[in-house]
GUZA-308364 format. One record per residue (C-alpha): x, y, z; residue number from 1; residue in three letters. Coordinates in nm, 2 decimals, decimal comma. Layout:
// residues N
NODE:X:Y:Z:NUM:ala
...
***
This chain:
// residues 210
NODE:0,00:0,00:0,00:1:unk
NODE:0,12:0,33:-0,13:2:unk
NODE:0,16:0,59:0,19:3:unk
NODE:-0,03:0,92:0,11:4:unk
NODE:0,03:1,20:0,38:5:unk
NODE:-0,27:1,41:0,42:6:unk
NODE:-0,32:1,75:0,44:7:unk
NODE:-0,42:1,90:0,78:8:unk
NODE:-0,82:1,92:0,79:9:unk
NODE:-0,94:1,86:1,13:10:unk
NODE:-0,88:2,02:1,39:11:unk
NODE:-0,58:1,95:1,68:12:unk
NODE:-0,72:1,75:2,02:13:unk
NODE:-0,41:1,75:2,15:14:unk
NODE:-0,19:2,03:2,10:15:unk
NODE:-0,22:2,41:2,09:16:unk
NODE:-0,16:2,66:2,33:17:unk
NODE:-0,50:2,77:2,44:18:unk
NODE:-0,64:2,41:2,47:19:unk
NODE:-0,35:2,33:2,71:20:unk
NODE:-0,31:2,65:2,91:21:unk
NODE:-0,70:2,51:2,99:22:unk
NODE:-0,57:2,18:3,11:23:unk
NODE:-0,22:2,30:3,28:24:unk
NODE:-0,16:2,66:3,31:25:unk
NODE:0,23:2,63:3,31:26:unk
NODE:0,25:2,97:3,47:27:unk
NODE:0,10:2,79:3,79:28:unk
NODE:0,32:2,48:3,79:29:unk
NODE:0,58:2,47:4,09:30:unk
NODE:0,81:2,26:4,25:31:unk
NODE:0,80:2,13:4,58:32:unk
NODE:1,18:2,20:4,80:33:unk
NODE:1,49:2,37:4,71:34:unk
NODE:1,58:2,13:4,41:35:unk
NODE:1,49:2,13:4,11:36:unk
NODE:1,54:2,50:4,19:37:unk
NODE:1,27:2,57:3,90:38:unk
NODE:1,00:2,43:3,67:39:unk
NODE:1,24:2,44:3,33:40:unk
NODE:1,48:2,24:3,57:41:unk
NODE:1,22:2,01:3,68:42:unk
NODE:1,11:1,94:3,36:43:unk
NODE:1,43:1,88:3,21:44:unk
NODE:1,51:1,64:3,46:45:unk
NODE:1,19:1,44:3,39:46:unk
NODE:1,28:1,43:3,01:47:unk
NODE:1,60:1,29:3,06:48:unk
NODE:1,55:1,03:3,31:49:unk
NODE:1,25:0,90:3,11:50:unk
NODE:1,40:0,90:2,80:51:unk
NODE:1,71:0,73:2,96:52:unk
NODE:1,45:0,50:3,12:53:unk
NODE:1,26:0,44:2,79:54:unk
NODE:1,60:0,37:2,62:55:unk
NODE:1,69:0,09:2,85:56:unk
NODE:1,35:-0,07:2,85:57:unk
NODE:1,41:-0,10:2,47:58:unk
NODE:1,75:-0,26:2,47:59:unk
NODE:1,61:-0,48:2,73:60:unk
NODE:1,34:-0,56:2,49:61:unk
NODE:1,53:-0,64:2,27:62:unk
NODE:1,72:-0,87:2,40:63:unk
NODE:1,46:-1,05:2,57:64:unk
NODE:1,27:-1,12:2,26:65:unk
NODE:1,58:-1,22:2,09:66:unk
NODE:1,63:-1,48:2,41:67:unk
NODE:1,26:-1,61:2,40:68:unk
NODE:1,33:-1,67:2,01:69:unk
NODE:1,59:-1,89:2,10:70:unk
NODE:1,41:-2,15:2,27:71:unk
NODE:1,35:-2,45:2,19:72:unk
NODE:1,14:-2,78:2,33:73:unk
NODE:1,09:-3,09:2,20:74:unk
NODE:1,25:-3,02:1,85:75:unk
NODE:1,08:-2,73:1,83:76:unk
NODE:1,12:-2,34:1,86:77:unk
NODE:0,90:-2,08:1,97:78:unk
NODE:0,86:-1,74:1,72:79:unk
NODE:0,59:-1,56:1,85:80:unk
NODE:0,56:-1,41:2,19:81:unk
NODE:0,26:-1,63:2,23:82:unk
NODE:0,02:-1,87:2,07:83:unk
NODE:0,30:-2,12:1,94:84:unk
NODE:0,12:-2,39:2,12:85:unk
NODE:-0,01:-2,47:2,45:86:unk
NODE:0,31:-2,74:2,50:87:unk
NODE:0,58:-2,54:2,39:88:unk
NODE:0,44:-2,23:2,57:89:unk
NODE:0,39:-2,38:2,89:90:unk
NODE:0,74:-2,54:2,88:91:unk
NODE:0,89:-2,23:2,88:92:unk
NODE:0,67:-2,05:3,11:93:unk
NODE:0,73:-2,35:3,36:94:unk
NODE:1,09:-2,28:3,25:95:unk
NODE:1,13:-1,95:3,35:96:unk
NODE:0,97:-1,95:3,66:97:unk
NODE:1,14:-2,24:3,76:98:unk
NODE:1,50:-2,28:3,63:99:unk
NODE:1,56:-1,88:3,55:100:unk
NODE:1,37:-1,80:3,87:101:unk
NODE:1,12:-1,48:3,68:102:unk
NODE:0,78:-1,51:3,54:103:unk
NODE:0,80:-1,26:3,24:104:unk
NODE:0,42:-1,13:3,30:105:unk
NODE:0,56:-0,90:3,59:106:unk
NODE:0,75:-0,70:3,33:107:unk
NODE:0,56:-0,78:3,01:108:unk
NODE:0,29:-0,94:3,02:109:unk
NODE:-0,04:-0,84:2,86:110:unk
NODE:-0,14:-0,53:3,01:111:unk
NODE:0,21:-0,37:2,87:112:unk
NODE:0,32:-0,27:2,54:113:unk
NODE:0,62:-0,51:2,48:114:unk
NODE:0,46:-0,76:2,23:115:unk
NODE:0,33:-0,40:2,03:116:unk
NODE:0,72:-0,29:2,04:117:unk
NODE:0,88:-0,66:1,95:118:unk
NODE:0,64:-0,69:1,68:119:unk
NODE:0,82:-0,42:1,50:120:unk
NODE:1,18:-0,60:1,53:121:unk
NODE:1,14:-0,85:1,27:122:unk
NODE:1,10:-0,46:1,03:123:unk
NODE:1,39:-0,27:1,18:124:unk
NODE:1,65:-0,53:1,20:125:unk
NODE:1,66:-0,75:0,93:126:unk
NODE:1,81:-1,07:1,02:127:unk
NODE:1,71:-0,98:1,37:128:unk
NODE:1,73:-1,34:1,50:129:unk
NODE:2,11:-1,39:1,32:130:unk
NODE:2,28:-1,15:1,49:131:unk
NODE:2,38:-1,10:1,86:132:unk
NODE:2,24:-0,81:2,09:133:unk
NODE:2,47:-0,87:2,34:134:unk
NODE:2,80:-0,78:2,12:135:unk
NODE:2,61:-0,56:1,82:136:unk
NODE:2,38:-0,29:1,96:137:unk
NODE:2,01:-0,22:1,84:138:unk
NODE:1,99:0,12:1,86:139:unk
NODE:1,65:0,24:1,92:140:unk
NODE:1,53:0,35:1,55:141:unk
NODE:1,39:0,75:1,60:142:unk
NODE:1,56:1,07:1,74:143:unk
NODE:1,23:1,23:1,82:144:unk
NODE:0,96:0,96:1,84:145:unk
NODE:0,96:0,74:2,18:146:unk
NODE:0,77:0,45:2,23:147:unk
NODE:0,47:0,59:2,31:148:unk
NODE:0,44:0,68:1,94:149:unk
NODE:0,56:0,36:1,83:150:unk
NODE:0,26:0,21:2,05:151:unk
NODE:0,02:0,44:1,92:152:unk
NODE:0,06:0,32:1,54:153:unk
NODE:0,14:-0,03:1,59:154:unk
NODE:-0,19:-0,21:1,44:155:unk
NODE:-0,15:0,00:1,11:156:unk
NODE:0,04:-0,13:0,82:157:unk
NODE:0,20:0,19:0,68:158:unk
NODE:0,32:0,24:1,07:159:unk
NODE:0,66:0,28:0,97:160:unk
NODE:0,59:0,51:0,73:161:unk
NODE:0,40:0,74:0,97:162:unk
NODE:0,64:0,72:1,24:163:unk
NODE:0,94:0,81:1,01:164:unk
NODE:0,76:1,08:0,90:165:unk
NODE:0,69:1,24:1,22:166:unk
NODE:1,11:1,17:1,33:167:unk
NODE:1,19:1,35:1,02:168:unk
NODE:0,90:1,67:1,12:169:unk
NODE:1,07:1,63:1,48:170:unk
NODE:0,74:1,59:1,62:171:unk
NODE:0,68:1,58:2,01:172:unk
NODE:0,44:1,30:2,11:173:unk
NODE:0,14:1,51:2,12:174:unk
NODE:0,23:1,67:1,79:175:unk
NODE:0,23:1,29:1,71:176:unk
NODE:-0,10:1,22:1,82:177:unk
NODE:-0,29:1,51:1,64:178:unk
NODE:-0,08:1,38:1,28:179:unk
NODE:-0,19:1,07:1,33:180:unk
NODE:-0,53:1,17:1,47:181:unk
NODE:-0,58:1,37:1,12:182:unk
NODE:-0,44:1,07:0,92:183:unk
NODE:-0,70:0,84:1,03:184:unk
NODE:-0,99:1,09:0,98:185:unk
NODE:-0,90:1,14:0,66:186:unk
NODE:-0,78:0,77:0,54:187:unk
NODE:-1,17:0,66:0,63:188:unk
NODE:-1,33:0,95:0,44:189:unk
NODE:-1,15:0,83:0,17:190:unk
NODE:-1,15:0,42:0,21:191:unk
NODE:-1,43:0,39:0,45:192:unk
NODE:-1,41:0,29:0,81:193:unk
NODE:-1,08:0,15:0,84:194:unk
NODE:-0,93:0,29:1,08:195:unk
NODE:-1,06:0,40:1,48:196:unk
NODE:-0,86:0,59:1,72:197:unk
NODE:-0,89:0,43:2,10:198:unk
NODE:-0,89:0,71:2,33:199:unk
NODE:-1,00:0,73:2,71:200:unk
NODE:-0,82:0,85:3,03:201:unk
NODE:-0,72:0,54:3,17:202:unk
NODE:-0,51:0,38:2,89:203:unk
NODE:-0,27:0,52:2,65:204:unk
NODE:-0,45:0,62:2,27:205:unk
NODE:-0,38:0,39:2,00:206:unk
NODE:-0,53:0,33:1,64:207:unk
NODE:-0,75:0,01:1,63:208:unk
NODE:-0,74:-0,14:1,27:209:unk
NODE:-1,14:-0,21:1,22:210:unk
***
């Protein structure tokens, strides 16, 4: 499918200054003690210890999916995350429990975005499963763009296209959001209802491919 970036024709949800001055009036924000000694200190700090955090969680991801990929029961090897068979699954869930000592769901199980993030792997790294993570570094794929966007996009096929095109605007996450918001508004008027954005205040948006 050919990508076709649309012109902006709906309004933003998520971005502009009067809509969030409405939400969080910056010029009330403080900050509680001496240190940070000042809201653009503050902030800063939180930008760089999440995206430090967010960088480790995706090297971590990494390698973990390229570990689960490597095992192997009874002749044969599991490729997915899940659904490669009730045998071979519980084998290694009985495995890592009991001989590794962790049950993967406290980290990633299914109420957290790492199967959305490792399906993308397989797309990034070609030959993902033939090289080593531990000696060759994966280097997370966008200089703007977190996760959150990655997450936001991850049922769509022309994701990649999207994303890349937002890294290249320099887009913020929210700046994110209202692109893709638009996108999908105007990719239905034009193919029908493909294409529903998942919104409500007690999960993270993301576009649900009807």
């Amino acid at each position: 499918m050919k990508f076709k970036n649309y012109p902006r024709e709906y309004e933003y949800v998520f971005t502009g200054e009067d809509l969030i001055k409405r939400k969080c009036d910056l010029s009330q924000v403080g900050v509680h003690g001496d240190f940070p000694e000042s809201e653009q200190k503050y902030c800063s700090l939180l930008k760089e210890t999440f995206g430090s955090l967010e960088k480790h969680v995706y090297d971590h991801y990494v390698k973990l999916a390229w570990l689960f990929r490597k095992f192997c029961y009874m002749g044969r090897r599991r490729i997915k995350y899940r659904g490669n068979g009730v045998r071979l699954d519980r084998a290694f869930g009985v495995y890592l429990r009991y001989f590794v000592g962790f049950d993967n769901r406290f980290f990633i199980g299914h109420y957290v975005p790492f199967t959305k993030i490792v399906g993308y792997f397989d797309d990034l790294y070609p030959n993902f499963d033939d090289n080593n993570p531990f000696e060759q570094k994966y280097e997370f794929p966008f200089k703007y763009l977190n996760m959150e966007c990655m997450f936001l996009v991850y049922q769509l096929p022309e994701r990649l296209d999207l994303l890349r095109y937002g890294d290249s605007k320099g887009m913020t996450y929210t700046e994110f959001l209202d692109y893709v918001l638009n996108y999908v508004n105007c990719y239905n008027e034009e193919h029908g209802e493909k294409y529903l954005f998942i919104f409500s205040y007690t999960a993270m948006p993301y576009i649900k491919k009807i």
